[in-house]
C-alpha distance (Angstrom), angle and dihedral (degrees) to the residues before:
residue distance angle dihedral
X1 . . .
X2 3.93 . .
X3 3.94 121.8 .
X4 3.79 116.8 -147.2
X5 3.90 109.2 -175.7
X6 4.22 102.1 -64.2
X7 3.70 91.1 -10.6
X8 3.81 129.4 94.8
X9 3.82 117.7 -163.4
X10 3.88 113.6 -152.6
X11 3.99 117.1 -158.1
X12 3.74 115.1 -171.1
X13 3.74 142.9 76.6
X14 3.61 112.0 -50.7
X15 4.48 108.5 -165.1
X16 3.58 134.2 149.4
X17 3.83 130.9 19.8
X18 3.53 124.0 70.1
X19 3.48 107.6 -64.9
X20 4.14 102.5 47.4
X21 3.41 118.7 25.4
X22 3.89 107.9 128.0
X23 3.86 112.8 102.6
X24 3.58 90.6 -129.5
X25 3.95 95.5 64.5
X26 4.19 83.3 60.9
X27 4.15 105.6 116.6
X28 3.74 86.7 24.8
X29 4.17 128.8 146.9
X30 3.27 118.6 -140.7
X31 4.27 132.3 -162.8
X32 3.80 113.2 -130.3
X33 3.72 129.6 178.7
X34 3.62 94.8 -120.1
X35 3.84 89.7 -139.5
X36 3.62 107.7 49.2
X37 3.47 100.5 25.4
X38 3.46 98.5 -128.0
X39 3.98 126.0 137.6
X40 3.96 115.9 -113.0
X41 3.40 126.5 -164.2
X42 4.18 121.7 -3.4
X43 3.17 131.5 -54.3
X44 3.72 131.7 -86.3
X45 3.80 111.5 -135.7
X46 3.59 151.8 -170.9
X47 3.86 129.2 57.8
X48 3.80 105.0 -28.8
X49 4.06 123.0 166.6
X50 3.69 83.9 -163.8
X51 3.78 161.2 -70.4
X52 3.87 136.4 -94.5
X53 3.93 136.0 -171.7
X54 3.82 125.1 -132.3
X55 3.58 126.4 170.2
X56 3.61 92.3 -20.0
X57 3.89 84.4 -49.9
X58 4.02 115.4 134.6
X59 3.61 107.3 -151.9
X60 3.64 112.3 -178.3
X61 4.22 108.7 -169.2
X62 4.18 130.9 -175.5
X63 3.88 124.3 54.2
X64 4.22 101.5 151.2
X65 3.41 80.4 -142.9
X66 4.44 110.5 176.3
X67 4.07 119.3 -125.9
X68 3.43 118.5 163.3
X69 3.39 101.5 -9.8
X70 3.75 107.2 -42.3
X71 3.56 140.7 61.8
X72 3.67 115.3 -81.4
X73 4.10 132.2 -175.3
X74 3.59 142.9 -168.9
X75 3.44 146.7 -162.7
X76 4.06 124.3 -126.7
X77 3.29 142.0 -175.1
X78 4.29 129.7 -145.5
X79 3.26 133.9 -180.0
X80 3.59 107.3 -121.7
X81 3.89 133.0 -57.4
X82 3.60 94.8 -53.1
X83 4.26 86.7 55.2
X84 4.20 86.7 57.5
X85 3.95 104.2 122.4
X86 3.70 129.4 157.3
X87 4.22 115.6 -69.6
X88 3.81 113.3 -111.6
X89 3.58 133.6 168.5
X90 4.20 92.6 -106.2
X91 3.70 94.9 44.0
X92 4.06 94.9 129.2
X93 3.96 127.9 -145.1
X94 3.88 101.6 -98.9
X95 4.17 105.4 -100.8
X96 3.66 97.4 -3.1
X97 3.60 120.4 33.4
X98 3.56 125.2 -130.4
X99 3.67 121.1 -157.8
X100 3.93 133.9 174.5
X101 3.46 135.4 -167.4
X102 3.63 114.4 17.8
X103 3.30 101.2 11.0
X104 3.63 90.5 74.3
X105 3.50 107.3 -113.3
X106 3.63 108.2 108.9
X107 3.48 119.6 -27.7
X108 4.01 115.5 -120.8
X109 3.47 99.4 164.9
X110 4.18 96.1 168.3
X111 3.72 98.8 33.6
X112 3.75 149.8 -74.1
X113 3.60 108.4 -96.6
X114 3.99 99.3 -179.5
X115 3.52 139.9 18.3
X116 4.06 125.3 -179.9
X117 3.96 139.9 170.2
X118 3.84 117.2 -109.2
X119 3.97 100.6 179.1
X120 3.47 106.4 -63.4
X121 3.70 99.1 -13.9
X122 4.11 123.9 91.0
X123 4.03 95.8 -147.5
X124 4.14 108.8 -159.3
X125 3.92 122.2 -162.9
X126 3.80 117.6 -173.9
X127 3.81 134.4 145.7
X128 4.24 115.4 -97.3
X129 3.79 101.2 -150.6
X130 3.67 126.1 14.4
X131 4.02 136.6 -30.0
X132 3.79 87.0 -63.4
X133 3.93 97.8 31.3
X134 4.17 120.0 123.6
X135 3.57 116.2 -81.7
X136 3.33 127.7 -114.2
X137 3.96 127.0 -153.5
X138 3.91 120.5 -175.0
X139 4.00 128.4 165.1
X140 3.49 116.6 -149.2
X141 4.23 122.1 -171.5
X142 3.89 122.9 -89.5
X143 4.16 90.7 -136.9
X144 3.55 110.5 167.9
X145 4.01 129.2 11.0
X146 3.69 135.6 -116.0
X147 3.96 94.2 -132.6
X148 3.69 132.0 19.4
X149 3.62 106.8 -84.0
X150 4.16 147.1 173.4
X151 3.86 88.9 59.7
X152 3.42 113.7 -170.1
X153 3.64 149.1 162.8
X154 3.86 149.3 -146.7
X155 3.85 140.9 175.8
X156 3.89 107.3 -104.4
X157 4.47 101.5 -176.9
X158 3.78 99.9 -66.1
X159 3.48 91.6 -8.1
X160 4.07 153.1 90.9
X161 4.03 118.2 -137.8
X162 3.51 108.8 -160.0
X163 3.85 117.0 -159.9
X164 3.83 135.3 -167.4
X165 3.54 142.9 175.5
X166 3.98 114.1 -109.0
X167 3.66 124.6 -115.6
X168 3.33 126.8 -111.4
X169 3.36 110.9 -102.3
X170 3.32 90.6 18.7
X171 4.76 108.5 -116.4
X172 3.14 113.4 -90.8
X173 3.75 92.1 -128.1
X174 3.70 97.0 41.7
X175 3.81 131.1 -126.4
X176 3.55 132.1 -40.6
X177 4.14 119.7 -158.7
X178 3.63 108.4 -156.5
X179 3.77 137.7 173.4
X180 4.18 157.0 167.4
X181 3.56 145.3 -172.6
X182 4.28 95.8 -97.6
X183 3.57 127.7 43.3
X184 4.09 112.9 -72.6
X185 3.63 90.1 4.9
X186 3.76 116.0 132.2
X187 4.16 115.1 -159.1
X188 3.85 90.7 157.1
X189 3.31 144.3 6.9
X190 4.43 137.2 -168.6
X191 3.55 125.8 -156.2
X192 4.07 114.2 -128.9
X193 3.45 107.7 -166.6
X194 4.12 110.0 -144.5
X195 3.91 89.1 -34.7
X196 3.59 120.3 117.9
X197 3.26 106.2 -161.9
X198 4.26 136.7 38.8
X199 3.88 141.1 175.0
X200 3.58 112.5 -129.3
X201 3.70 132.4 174.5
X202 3.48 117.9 -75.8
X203 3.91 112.4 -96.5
X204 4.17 115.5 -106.9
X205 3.79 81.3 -137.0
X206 4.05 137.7 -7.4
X207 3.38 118.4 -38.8
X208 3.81 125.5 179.1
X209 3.09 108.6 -146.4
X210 4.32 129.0 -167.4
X211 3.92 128.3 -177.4
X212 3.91 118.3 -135.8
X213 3.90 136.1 -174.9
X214 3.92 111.0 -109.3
X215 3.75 116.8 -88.3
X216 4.17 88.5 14.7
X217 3.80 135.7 110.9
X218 3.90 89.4 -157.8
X219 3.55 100.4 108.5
X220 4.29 131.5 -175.1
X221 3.63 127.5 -116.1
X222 4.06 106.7 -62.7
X223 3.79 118.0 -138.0
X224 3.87 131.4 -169.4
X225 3.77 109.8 -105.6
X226 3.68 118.4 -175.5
X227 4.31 134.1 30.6
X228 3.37 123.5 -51.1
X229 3.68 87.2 -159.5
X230 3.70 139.8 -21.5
X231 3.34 123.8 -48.9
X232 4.46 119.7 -96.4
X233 3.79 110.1 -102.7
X234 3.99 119.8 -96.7
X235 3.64 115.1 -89.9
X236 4.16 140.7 -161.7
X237 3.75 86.0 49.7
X238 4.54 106.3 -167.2
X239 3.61 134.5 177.8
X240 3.76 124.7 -152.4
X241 3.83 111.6 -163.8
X242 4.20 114.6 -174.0
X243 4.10 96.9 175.3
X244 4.34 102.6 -58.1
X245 3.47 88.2 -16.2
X246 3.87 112.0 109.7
X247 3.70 125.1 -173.6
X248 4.44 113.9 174.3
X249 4.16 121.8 171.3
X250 3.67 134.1 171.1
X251 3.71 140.5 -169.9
X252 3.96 117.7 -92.8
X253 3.60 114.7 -118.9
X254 4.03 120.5 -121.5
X255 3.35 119.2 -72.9
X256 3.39 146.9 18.9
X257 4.30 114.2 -18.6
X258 3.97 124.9 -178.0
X259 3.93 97.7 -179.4
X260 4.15 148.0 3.7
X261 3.62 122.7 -141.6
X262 3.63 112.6 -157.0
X263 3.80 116.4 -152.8
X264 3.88 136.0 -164.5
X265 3.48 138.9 162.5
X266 4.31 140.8 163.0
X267 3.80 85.6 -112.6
X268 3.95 132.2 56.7
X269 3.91 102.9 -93.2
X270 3.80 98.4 7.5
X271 3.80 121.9 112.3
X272 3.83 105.1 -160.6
X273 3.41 98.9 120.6
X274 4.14 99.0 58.7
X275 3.79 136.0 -13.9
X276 4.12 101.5 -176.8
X277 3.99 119.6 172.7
X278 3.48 110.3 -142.2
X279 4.21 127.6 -167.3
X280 3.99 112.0 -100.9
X281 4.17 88.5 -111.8
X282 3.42 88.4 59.0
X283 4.41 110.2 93.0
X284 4.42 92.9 166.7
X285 3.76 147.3 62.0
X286 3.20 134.2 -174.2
X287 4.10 149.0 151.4
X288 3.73 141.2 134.7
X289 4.23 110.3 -61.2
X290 3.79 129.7 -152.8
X291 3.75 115.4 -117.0
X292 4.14 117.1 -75.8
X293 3.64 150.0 61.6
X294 3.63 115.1 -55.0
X295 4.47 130.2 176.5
X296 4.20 107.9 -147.5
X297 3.70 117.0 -176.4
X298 3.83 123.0 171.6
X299 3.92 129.3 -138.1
X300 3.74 129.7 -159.3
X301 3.99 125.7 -139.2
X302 3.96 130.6 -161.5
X303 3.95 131.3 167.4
X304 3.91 87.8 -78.3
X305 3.76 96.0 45.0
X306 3.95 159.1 -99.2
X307 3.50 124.5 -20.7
X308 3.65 122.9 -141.8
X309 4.33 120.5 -86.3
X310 4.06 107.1 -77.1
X311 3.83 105.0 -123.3
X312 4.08 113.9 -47.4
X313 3.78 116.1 -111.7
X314 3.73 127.4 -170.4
X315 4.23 121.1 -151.6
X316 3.91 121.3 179.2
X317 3.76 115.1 -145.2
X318 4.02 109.5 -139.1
X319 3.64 98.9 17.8
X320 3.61 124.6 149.7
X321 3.93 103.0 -124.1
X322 4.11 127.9 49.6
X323 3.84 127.1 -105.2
X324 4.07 101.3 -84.3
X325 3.52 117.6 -121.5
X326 3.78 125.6 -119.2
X327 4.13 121.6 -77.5
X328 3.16 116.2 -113.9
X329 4.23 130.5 -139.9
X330 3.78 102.9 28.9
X331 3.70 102.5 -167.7
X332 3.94 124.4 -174.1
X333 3.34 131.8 -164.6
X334 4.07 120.0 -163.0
X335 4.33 109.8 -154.5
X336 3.59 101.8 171.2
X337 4.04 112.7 -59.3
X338 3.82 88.4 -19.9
X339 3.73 115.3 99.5
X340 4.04 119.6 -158.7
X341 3.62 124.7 -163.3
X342 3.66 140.7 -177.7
X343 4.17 148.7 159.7
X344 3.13 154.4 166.1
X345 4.18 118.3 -83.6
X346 3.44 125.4 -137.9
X347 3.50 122.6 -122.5
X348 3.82 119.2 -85.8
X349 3.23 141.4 65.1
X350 3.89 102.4 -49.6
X351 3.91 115.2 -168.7
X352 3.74 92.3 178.1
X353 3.69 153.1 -40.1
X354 3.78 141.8 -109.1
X355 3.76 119.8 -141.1
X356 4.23 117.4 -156.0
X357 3.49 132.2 -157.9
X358 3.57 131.8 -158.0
X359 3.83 155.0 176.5
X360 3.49 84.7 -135.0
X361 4.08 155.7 -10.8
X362 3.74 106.4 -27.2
X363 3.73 92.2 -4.6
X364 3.53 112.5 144.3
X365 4.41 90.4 169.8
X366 3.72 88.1 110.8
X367 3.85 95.0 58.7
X368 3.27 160.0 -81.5
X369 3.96 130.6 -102.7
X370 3.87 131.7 -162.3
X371 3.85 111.3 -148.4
X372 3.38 140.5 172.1
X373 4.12 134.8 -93.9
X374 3.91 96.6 -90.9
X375 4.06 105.6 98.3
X376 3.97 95.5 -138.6
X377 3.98 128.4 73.8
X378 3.36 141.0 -175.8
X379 4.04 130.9 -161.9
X380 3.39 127.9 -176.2
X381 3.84 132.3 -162.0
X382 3.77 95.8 33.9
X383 3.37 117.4 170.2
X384 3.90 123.5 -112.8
X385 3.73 121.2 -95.0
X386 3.65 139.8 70.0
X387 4.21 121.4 -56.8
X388 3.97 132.9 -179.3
X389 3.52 114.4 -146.2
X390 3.79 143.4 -167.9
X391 3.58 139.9 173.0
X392 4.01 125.5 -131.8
X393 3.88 118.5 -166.5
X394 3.63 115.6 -141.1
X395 3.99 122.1 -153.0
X396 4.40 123.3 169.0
X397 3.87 85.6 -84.6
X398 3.94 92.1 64.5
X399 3.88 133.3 -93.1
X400 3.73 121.7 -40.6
X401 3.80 130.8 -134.6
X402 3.91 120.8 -64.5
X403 3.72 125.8 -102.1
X404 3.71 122.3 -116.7
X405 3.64 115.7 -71.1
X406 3.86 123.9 -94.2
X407 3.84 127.0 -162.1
X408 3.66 127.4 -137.3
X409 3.70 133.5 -178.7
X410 4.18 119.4 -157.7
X411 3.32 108.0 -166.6
């Protein structure tokens, strides 16, 4: 048995019952849907050792077919169920025939009684003369595919490229890209033409998408284009100040990010004092700043949404001391439900610190914590699970940038 996507290819001999019971169906392969059981497409007949799938490539092999005086047998390639036509001794290998026997490439006089894929080599074993005849073993290229295959995609601006590797020969109608909201599902489909690649709109949501020849079922490998939900906020928010010039940038979250909105306001949370929209290449900000005390936070967007803020940070314009930079060897110790923390603080004059907590690297979602000038902490009662923590110093000019991450576990 071979399995080819939601097909199931059956090689054997097929008598009695209702459905086979000629003697000419024995040695037979036969298409299945692999879920219902039920045959599609005809049958493919006449004395076959057996079939095997590569790359979406059905390549049925045997036959003990006699030319010139001796048996003879090939190897063939269809397309799918609908390709299934009767064996015969000229029935070529689709794209780049493969012939045994007389025809001079490999001589398997008795019969080829296995064939497999090694990369991009079909590998054949079969017997020359006889049942107990020398074997034979020849490999022979896989050039050119059955189906369009290697899909794959990539952002392109506002939109999704979607590539694929050509048939071989290329279908007569051309390709059709085709898609919908659940796996195999098709809500809509575009004809191509001969191209094998185009930039469409990127989905609202997931869409797995697949890439078909015109007029066929046979379908490539489908991939998820799209979000599955928005993207994680920004992280490793850091301010430069140099006098009223203000410079802050953050690290992009994974995956795929259309736009940035910047946000600041005179208040923690607020965002009266800018709201800019910023492209989803784009990781910095900067500009001259009136005198005060602003908070900035950052947001990412996708096709499915807006992430929450990144971790707030606070800057005053026209304060005495500089920015601090980040402590350095945040240590934790876990005792129980009591978590104990402590670092090293930059120089400066520190007035305090702010502890974050996250789900994960750079997270701040689980919250923030104001504490005082001493570098060390300890909390009690935590709650179990997992945290990722970092430390922010916090001078008159505004708070710093965070110290690397540490992981905890509270069991």
């Amino acid at each position: 048995m071979a399995l080819n996507g939601e097909t199931a290819y059956l090689a054997g001999e097929f008598a009695g019952g209702n459905r086979f019971t000629a003697r000419d169906l024995a040695d037979t392969v036969v298409a299945f849907d692999r879920k219902s059981g039920v045959p599609v497409g005809p049958r493919l007949r006449g004395y076959i050792n057996g079939v095997t799938v590569a790359d979406g490539r059905v390549i049925p092999f045997g036959g003990r077919l006699v030319t010139n005086g001796h048996e003879r047998v090939e190897v063939a390639e269809v397309a799918g169920p609908a390709g299934f036509t009767p064996w015969s001794a000229d029935w070529p290998w689709r794209g780049a025939p493969l012939f045994f026997g007389d025809l001079g490439v490999a001589d398997f006089a008795r019969g080829v009684g296995n064939v497999s894929v090694a990369g991009d080599l079909l590998v054949v074993r079969g017997a020359a003369t006889g049942l107990s005849g020398p074997e034979r073993l020849a490999a022979y290229p896989l050039s050119g595919n059955s189906v369009p295959s290697r899909l794959r995609s990539q952002p392109v601006g506002a939109n999704t490229l979607f590539t694929w590797d050509a048939m071989s020969p290329a279908p007569a109608g051309g390709y059709v890209i085709e898609g919908g909201f659940a796996a195999g599902q098709t809500a809509g489909a575009l004809a191509v033409g001969n191209a094998t690649s185009v930039a469409l709109p990127l989905p609202a949501g997931p869409a797995f998408i697949r890439v078909r020849p015109q007029g066929s079922t046979d379908v490539s490998n489908e991939i998820v284009a799209g979000c599955f939900a928005p993207p994680l906020p920004p992280t490793a928010l850091t301010t430069t100040l140099n006098g009223t010039n203000l410079s802050l940038a953050w690290t992009a979250p994974s995956g795929a990010v259309t736009a940035y909105t910047f946000l600041a306001g005179t208040t923690a949370g607020s965002s009266n004092a800018a709201t800019v929209t910023l492209p989803g290449t784009q990781t910095s900000i900067g500009g001259t700043v009136p005198g005060g005390t602003f908070f900035a936070r950052v947001t990412a967007t996708n096709a499915c949404g807006t992430s929450g803020p990144s971790g707030e940070v606070f800057f005053t314009i026209g304060a005495p001391d500089p920015l601090p930079v980040a402590p350095t060897n945040l240590a934790a110790v876990v005792t129980g439900n009591t978590v104990s923390l402590s670092w090293t603080a930059p120089a400066g004059a520190i007035t305090s610190y702010v502890l974050e907590a996250g789900t994960g690297t750079g997270l701040a979602n689980l919250g923030t914590l104001s504490i005082g000038a001493t570098p060390s902490l300890v909390v009690p009662g935590v709650p179990a699970g997992t945290y990722v923590l970092r430390v922010r110093a916090v001078t008159t000019a505004g708070s710093g940038a965070p110290s690397a991450d540490v992981v905890i576990a509270v069991q």
